[in-house]
N, C-alpha and C positions, 0 to 999 in steps of 0.2 A: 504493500500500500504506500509505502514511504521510497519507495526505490526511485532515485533520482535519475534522469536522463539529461542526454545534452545533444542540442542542435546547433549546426553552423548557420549562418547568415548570411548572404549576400547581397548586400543594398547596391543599387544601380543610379546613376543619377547625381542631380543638383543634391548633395548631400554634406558637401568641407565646406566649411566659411559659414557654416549656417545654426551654429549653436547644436548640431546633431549629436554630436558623441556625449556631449554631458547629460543631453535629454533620455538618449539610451541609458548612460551610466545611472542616473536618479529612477530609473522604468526600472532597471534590473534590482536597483535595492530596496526600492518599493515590494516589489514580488520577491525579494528573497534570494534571487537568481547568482552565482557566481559566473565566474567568466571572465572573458574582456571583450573592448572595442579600440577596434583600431582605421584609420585610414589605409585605404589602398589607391590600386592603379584604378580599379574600377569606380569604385567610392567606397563605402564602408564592409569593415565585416566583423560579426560579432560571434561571439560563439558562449552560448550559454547554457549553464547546468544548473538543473533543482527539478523540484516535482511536476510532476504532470501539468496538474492543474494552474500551477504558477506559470508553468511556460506559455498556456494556452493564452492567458490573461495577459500575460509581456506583448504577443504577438498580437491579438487583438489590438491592444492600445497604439502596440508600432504603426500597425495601416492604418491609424490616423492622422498618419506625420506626414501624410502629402509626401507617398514614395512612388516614383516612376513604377519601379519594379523590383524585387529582389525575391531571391530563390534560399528555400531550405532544407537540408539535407542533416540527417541524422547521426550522429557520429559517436565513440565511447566517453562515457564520461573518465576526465580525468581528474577529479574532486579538488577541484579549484575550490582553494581558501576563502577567496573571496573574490569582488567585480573589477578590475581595472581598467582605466586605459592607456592604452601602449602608443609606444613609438609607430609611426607611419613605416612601412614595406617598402623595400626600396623593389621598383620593374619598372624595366625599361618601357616594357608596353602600356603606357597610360590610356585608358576607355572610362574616365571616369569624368563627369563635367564639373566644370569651374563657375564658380559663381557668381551672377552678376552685382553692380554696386546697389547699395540697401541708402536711401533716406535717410536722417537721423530719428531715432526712434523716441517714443514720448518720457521713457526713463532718463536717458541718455539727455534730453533736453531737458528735463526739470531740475538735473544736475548742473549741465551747463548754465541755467540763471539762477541760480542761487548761490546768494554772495556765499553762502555757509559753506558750500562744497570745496576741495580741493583742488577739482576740476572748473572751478567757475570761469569762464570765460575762455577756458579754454579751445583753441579751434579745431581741434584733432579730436576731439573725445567720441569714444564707439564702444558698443560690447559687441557679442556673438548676436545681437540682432538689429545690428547694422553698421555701416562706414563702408568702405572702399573695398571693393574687392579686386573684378575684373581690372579694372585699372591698377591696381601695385604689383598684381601677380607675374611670375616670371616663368613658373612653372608649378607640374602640379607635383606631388599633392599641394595643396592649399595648406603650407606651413610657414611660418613667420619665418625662417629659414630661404624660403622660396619668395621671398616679394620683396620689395625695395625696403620695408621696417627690420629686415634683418641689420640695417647699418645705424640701429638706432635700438641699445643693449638697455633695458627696461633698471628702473629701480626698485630696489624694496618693495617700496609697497605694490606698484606694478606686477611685479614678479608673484608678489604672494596672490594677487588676485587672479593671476595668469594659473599657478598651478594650483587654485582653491575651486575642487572641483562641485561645491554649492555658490561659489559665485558667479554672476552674469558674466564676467570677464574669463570665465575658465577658457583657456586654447581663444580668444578672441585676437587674431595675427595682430592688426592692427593697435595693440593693445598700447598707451602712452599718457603720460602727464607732461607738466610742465620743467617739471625738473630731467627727465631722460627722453623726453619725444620730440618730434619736429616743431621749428618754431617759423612763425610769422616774421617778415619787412613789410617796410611801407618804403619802395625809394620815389621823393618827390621829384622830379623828373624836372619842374623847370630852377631849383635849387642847389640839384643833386645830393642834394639830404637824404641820411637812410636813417626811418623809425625803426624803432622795434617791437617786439611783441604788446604789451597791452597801449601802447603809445603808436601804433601803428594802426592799429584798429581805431581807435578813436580820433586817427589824424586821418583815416580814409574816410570814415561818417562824417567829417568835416568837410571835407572835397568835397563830396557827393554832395549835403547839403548847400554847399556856394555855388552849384553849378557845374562843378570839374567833371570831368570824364577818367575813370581809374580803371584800368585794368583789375580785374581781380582774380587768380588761379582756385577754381575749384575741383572738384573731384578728378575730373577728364579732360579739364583743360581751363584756358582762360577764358573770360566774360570779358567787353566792355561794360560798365555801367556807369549811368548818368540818375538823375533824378526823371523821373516820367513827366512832373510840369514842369519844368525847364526850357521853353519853346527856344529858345534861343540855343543851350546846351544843345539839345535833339536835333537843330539844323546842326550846328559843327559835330555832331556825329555822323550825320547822311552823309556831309560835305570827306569827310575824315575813312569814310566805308566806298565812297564814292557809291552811294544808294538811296536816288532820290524820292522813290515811292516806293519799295518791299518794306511792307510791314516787321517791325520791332517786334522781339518776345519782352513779354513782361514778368516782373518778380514783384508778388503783393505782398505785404508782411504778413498776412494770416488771410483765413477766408471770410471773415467781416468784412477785409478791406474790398478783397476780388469782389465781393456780392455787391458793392456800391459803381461796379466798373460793369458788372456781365449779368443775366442769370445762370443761377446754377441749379443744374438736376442733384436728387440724391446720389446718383451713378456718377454723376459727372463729381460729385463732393468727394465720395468714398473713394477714387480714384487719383485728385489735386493731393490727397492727405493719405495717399498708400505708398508702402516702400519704397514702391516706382518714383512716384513724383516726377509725371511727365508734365509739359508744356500740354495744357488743351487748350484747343480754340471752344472757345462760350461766346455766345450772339452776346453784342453788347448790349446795354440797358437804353432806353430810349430818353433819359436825362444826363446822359453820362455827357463828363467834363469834356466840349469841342476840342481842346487838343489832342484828343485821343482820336477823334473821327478826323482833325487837318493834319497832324501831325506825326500819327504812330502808326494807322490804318486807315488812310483816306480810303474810302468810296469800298469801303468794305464791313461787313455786318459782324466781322468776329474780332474779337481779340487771342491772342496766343497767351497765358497765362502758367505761371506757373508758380507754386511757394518754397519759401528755403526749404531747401533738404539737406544743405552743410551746416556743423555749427559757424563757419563764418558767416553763416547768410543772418541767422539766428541770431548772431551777436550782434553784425551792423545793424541790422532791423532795431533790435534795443537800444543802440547809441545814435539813430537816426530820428529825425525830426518828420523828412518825409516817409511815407506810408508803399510807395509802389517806385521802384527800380524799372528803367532797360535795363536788360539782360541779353545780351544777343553776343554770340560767339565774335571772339576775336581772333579775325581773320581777314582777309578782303580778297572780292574780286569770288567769291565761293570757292577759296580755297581751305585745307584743311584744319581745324580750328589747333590752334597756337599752344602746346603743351611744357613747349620749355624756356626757363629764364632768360636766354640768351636770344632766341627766336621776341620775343614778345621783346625783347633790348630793340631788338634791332630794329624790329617793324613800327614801333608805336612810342617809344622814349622821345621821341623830338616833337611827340603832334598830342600826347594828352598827360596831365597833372600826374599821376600816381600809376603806381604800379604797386599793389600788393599780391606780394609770392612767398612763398615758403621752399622749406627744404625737406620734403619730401617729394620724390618723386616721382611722377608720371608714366608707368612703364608701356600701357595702352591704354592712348588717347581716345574720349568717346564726348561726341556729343549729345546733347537734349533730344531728349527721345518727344514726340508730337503725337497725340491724340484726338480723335473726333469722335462724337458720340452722336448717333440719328436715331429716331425713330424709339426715342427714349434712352434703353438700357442697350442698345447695338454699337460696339467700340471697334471704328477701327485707327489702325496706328497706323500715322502715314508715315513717320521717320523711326524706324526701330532700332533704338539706340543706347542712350544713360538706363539703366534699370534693366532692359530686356534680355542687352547682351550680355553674355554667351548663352542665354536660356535656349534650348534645345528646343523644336518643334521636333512631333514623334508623329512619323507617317510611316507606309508601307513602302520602301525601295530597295533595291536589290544591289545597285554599284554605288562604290565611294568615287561621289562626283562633285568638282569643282566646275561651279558658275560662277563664270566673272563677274556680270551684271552687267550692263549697258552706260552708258557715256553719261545722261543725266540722272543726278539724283543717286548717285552709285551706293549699291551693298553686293557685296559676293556672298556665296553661300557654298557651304561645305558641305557633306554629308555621310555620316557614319553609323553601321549598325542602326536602319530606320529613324534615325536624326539628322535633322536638317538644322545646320548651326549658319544663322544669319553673322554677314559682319556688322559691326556699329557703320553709320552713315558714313560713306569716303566725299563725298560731294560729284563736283559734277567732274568729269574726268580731259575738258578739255584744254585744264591746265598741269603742267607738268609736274608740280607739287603734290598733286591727287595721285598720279601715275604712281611716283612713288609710295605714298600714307597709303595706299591700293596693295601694292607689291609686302611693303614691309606689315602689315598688320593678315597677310594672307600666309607669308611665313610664319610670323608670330604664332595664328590658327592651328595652323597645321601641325606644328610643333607639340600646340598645349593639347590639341586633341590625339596624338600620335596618328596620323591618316596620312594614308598614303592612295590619293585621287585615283583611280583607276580611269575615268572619262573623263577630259576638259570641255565646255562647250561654255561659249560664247553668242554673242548677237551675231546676225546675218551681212548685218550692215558691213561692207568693207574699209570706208574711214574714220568706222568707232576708233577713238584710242585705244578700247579696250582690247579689240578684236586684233590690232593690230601688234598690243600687250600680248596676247595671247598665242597669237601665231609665232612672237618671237620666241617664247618663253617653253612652249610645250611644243612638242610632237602630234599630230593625227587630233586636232579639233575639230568636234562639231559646232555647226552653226545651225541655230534658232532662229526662227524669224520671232521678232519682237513682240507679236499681240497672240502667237501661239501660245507663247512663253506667259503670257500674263493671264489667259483663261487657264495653261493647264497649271499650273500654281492656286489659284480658286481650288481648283480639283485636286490637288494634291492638300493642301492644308487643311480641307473639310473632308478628306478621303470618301469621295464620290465615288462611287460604283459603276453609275449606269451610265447610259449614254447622253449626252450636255451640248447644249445648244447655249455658246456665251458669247458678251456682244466685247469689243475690248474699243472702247470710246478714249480717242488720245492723240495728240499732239505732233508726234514724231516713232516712225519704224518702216523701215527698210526692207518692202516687198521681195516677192520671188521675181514677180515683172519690173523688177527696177526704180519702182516710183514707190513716192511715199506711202503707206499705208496709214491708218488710225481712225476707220470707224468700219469696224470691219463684226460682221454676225459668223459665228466661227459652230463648225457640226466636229465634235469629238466624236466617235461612233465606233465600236469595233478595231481596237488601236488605228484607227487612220485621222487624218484631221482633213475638213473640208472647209474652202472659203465660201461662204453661202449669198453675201452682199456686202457692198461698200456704197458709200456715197459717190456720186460721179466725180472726174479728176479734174482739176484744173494745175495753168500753171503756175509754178511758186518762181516768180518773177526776181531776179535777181540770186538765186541759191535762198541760205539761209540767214541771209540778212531780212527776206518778207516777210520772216519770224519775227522781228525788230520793228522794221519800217511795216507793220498791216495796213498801211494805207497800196501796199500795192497788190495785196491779195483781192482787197476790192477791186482793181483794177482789172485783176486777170480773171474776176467773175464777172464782170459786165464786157468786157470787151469777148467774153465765151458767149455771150448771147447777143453782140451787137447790141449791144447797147451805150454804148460809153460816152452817146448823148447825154443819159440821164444820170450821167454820176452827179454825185451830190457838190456840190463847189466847194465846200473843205477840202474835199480831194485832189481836184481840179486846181488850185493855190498851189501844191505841193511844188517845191523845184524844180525837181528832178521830174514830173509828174511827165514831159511831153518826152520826154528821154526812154522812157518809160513806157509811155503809150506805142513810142517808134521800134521798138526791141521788140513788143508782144506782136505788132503787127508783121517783122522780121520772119526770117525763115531760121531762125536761130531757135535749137533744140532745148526747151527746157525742161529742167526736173517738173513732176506732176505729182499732184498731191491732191488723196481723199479724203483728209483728217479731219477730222470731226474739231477740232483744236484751231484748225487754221479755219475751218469753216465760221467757227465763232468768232473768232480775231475780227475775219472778214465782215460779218454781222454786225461785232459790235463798234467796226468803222463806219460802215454804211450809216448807221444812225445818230454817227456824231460822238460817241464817246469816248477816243483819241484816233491817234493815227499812227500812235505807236504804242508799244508794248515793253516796260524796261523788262520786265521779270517773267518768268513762266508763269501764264496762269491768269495773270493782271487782269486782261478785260474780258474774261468769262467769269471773275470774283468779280468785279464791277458790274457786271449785267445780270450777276445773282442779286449783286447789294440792292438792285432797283425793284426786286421782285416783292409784292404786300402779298397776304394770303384771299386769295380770290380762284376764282375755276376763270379758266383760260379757253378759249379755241385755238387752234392752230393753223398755222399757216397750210395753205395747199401742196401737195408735191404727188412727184408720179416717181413710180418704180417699175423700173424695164426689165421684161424680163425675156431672156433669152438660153435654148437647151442648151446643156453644158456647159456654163458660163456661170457668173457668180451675178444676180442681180444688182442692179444698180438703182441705188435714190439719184432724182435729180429731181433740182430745189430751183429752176430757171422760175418756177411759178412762186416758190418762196419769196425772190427776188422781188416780184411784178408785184404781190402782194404790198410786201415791206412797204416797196416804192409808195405805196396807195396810202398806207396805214402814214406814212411820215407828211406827205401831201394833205393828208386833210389831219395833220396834225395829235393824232394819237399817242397820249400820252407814252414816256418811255417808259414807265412802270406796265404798262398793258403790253407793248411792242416785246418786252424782255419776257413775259408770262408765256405770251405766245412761242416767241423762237425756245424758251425751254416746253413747252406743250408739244411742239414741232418735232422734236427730237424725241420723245414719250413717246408721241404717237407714230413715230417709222421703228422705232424699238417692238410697241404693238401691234404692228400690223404685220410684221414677216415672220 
């Protein structure tokens, strides 16, 4: 009745960095259990002995720990004394994942504002449920040994909390005070003055308060931050970013402050205030302070949001006067955001006030992870980044396959043992800076995950950088075409079964025939992939400058139907405009393009809402912003169809309408309902 047995354990999974082995440890001495736990290659393994009924009860409680997976097998007992945990396994073959960076968490911050603590104001403070991970880590297992706090030998009391296995600090890497951990500068850049630790802090809440623009090094990298009403500060930041309308992220001091700037769902709250702590976009308030509508996000209905999740962010917020930060990566031009001391010297020492950094280091750079949320409680992440990475997605696949990812907006993705490992955001690739933070953060991957890629494949397009990264770099790659790639991703992440009929609405991608692709109704069926329709082509006048200059996409949609009588006269002013008109009419071959992205561009010329476009995205977010809640009709259009061919929308009668609706002066909040009902309704009708 009393005869003891013992089982081995095999935890799989996001399991090191995560407060696990102590939670094991206290499970086992609660039930009585002898044994130990230890890190491996894989992630954990435990091996525990005692009675029956205690084991059953250990293991119950275990699968509440949010485990991927783990396996267990029976083994003799060898009448361990009692529960320990051991030194980490040393194998070559790591399969075990690394874990992403954690929020500060609400113990950890009641500590940090209390003058009484030891920790008060400290900017480093973390236990095992939260600080830095994916970013200090160098390899795995995930031991203080293994990440940049190895150069930084704990004291006393440190150390006892380190190996006191009932405190919150037991095995927590990042584990540090004031007397043996990493410390804070402030160097004033137009003085050349360097603060120090609590005098550095409260000479940055100062800058920021007068206006100054400071640098600040967080978790994955650097911030600029300014004061959010500072109209004057926030021009010499666009001037300084060279970024005269992309909207700003923002930092609110708590979620009092955000709810005076945005509304917020429940979903959307339980989210601003979870581990993660990602940037979301929340529709702003219809009182909210006009510098935030002229100045942070003109002619756009959301703000980007996010609240401190360092204790640095923590502290200045309590030594600050104002309530809400810019926060936006320091970097320019959409290059890789700025991770080390010398980089940030170089780039930004001669153009703003302060630079505060510290001396812990950086070992992978990540930035601000971006979320959205529809349709209430439906989250999706448009930047998957600070928090997410290196979190595994678990699907069904067979090869360990490296995707580069495409030139804008770049993430590569790995894939091991049915894990699909995103990278953090590289940006856009068609600077040479990304090329590299692309290369050296895919070694990095690869390394921490021990994989070894059996298939490369890349975008279709031949002068992606990426494509062209990849040809150099690997042997025998496959190519994708760009909106295959984005419906079969749908299907792989929600692990679809059956056969999918997806529509992939976008911007830019690189056909089998040549020309641009991006509004395309896609038939997966029986492994084969079918193009079922696109919108008709036109041409993209000039390359990919008509991305930029869309006043001349309108152009090559009225001069396709003879019309370029009734171009509108904004147009018609343009300089360049009869240069323009004389090329289209040329026998000079142009690139062609169905993109649902340029189609909108084009739209939202025709009706006067610029004529250009600085940023991705610009004026189909401006032609959202016009849109009230009202039921719409749509614009007219016909679809050709023809056997063996892929249907065609064409929108000549789109046009003919527009023209009418603008003529007799229809408002642009109805004119914008319509062109997004227009595109609903060719979505439901094929």
């Amino acid at each position: 009745m009393n005869k003891k047995i013992a089982f081995l354990l095999k935890i799989y999974g996001t399991v090191q960095g995560v407060g696990f082995r102590p939670k094991i440890y206290n499970l086992a001495k609660k039930h009585e259990l002898t044994g130990f736990v230890l890190n491996t290659s894989y992630g954990v393994e435990i091996t525990i002995e005692g009675l029956n009924q205690n084991i059953k009860r250990f293991i119950f409680q275990l699968k509440k720990q949010n485990i991927d997976r783990f396996e267990i097998v029976s083994v003799l007992p060898k009448k361990y004394k009692k529960f320990l945990i051991k030194k980490s396994l040393k194998n070559k073959n790591i399969i075990s994942d690394f874990p992403a960076d954690i929020a500060l968490c609400s113990e950890c911050k009641k500590e940090l504002l209390s003058s009484q603590d030891r920790r008060h104001y400290y900017p480093f403070i973390n236990c095992t449920q939260c600080g830095p991970r994916y970013s200090i880590v160098k390899k795995l297992p995930y031991d203080r040994k293994n990440t940049v706090m190895n150069n930084f030998k704990m004291c006393p009391k440190c150390s006892d909390e380190y190996t006191n296995i009932s405190d919150r600090r037991f095995h927590a890497q990042p584990n540090a005070c004031e007397r043996c951990g990493p410390k804070v500068k402030l160097l004033a850049t137009k003085n050349n003055k360097t603060y120090y630790t609590d005098k550095s802090l409260q000479k940055t809440a100062q800058m920021l308060d007068t206006g100054k623009i400071v640098a600040i090094k967080s978790i994955g990298g650097y911030h600029l931050a300014c004061d959010a009403y500072n109209t004057k500060t926030i021009l010499n930041l666009r001037k300084l970013k060279n970024r005269d309308k992309k909207p700003f992220a923002l930092m609110a001091k708590d979620i009092n402050t955000a709810r005076k700037l945005v509304n917020i769902t429940k979903w959307e709250e339980k989210e601003l205030t979870s581990s993660i702590a990602p940037i979301i976009l929340l529709r702003k308030n219809q009182n909210i302070n006009p510098i935030f509508n002229e100045y942070i996000a003109k002619n756009n209905n959301y703000l980007g949001i996010m609240l401190p999740y360092t204790p640095i962010h923590y502290i200045l917020f309590d030594l600050l006067k104002t309530d809400v930060l810019i926060m936006t990566s320091a970097n320019k031009n959409d290059e890789p955001i700025i991770y080390t001391e010398n980089k940030i010297l170089k780039e930004f020492s001669k153009t703003i006030e302060g630079i505060l950094s510290n001396d812990r280091a950086i070992h992978n750079p990540v930035d601000d992870s971006i979320v959205l949320f529809f349709d209430k409680d439906k989250k999706i992440i448009i930047r998957r980044s600070r928090g997410f990475v290196p979190n595994p997605i678990n699907m069904e696949i067979e090869k360990n396959i490296l995707a580069i990812g495409s030139d804008l907006k770049n993430s590569f993705c790995l894939t091991r043992q049915n894990s699909a490992y995103l990278s953090p955001y590289c940006g856009d690739m068609i600077y040479y800076d990304n090329i590299n933070f692309l290369e050296q953060t895919m070694n990095k991957m690869t390394d921490f995950l021990d994989v070894k890629s059996n298939k490369i494949v890349c975008d279709l397009h031949p002068q992606y950088n990426t494509t062209i990264f990849a040809k150099k770099r690997f042997k025998n790659v496959t190519h994708v075409q760009h909106h295959y790639a984005h419906i079969a991703s749908v299907i792989a992440e929600n692990n679809i079964k059956n056969n999918v009929i997806g529509f992939a609405f976008d911007g830019t991608g690189f056909g089998y025939d040549n020309n641009i692709w991006g509004s395309e109704c896609i038939l997966f069926k029986n492994n084969t992939i079918k193009r079922l329709s696109h919108f008709e082509y036109f041409d993209l006048l000039g390359g990919d400058i008509a991305t930029k200059e869309i006043w001349r996409l309108a152009v090559s949609i009225f001069q396709k139907y003879n019309k370029l009588n009734l171009l509108p006269n904004h147009i018609k002013k343009e300089k360049l405009y009869n240069a323009i008109v004389s090329i289209s009419n040329s026998n000079i071959k142009h690139m062609k393009v169905c993109s649902v992205g340029r189609f909108i561009d084009a739209m939202a010329c025709i009706i006067g809402l610029s004529n250009y476009c600085e940023y991705e995205g610009q004026t189909a977010i401006h032609l959202e912003s016009l849109l009230i809640k009202n039921k719409y009709t749509s614009y007219p259009f016909d679809i050709k169809i023809e056997k063996n061919k892929p249907a065609i929308i064409k929108f000549e009668k789109v046009v003919d309408a527009l023209l009418n609706d603008l003529k007799n002066k229809i408002s642009m909040e109805r004119i914008s309902g319509k062109i997004h009902e227009t595109i609903c309704q060719i979505i439901y009708k094929q």
